[in-house]
N, C-alpha and C positions, 0 to 999 in steps of 0.2 A: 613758704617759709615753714621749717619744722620747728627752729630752735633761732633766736635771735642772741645775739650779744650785743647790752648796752654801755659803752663806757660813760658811766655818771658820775659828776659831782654834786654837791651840795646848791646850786645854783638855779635860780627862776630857766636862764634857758635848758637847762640837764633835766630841769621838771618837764617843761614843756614837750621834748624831746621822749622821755619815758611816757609821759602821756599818748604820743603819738603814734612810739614802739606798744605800748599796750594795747591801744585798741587794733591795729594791723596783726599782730597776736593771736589775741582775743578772737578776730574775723577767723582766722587762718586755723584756729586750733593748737595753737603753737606755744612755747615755751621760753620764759627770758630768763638769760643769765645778766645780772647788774655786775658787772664790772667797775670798782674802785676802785683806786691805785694814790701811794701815797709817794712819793719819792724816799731815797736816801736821803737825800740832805736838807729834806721838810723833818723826817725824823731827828736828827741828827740837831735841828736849830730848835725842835719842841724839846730834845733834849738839854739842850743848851739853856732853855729857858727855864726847866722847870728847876735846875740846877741852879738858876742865879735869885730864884722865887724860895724855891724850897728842898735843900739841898738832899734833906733826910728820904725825899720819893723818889730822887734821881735812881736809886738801883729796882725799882720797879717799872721805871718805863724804858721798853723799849720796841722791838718790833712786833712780839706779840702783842702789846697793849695797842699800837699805832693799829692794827689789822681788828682788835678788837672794836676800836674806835670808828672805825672804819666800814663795820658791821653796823653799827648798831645806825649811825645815819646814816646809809645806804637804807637800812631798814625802814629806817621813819621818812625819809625823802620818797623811799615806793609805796608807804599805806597813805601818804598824803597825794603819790600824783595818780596811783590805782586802785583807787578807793572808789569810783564809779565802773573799773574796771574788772571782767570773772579772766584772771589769768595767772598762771602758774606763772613762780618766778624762783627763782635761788639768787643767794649771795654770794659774790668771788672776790672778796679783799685780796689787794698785794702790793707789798712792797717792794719798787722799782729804782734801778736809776734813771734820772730823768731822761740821760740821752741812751734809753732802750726801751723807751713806751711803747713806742710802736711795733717791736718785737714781742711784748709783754701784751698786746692786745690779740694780736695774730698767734701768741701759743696758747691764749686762753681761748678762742675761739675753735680753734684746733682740738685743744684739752674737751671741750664740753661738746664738740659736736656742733658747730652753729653755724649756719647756712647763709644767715646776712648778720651783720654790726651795723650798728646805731652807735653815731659819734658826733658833738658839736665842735664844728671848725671854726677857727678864726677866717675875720677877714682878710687878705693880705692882698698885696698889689703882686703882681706876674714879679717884677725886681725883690720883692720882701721875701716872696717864696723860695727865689735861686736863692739868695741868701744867705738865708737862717732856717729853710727849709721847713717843712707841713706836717704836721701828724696828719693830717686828715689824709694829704695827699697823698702820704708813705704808704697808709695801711690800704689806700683805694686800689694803688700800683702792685699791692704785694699780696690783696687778699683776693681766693678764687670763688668769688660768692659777690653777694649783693652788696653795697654798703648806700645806708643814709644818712647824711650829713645836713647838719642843720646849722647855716652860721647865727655866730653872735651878732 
């Protein structure tokens, strides 16, 4: 691995998982990109809120503030989960539609050069999958490289 891409959230298992991408890193001499991603319409409903809270801030939030946000606990989720960890890493906030995630992880991996991605999957029954279909499983079938997946 030269360069990994992790999609994280704010979550015990996306810690657990950045812990796991760090140290295979760290081994490797290698480099992590943290991948956040906020949706449209998570934007769109904190806008909504901060609008029915406090009407006067609504013209300051909006996607640059979500992306800033975005930064900054991505930030504090990697010095809390690679804090026993020596490894380079960068931030890649972005804001997505949710049904284009999985294109949105495959061009940032793309963009930055990354050779495997680290991503936690749901669990889902073979029927749940055809369904409603898998990020996990979209970005495994579409990406030319390694992928780790870690379910919940």
């Amino acid at each position: 691995m030269n360069k990994g891409l992790v999609v994280i959230e704010d979550t015990d298992h996306h810690r657990s998982l950045l812990e796991t991408a760090g140290e295979l890193a760290a081994g490797a001499g290698a480099e992590l990109v943290l991948l956040s991603m906020k949706s449209t319409e998570d934007v769109a409903a904190d806008r909504d809120a901060i609008a029915q809270v406090n009407p006067d801030r609504l013209g300051t939030y909006g996607t640059d503030t979500a992306e800033q946000q975005l930064r900054h606990t991505t930030h504090t989720v990697a010095r809390d989960a690679l804090a026993d960890t020596e490894v380079d890493y960068q931030v890649a906030p972005k804001i997505v539609d949710s049904k284009t995630e999985a294109t949105a992880i495959l061009d940032s991996a793309e963009e930055h050069g990354c050779d495997h991605i680290f991503m936690v999957g749901r669990k889902r029954s073979p029927t749940g999958k055809a369904l409603f279909g898998d990020l996990a499983q979209s970005v495994m079938l579409a990406f030319d490289g390694q992928v780790t997946v870690e379910l919940e």
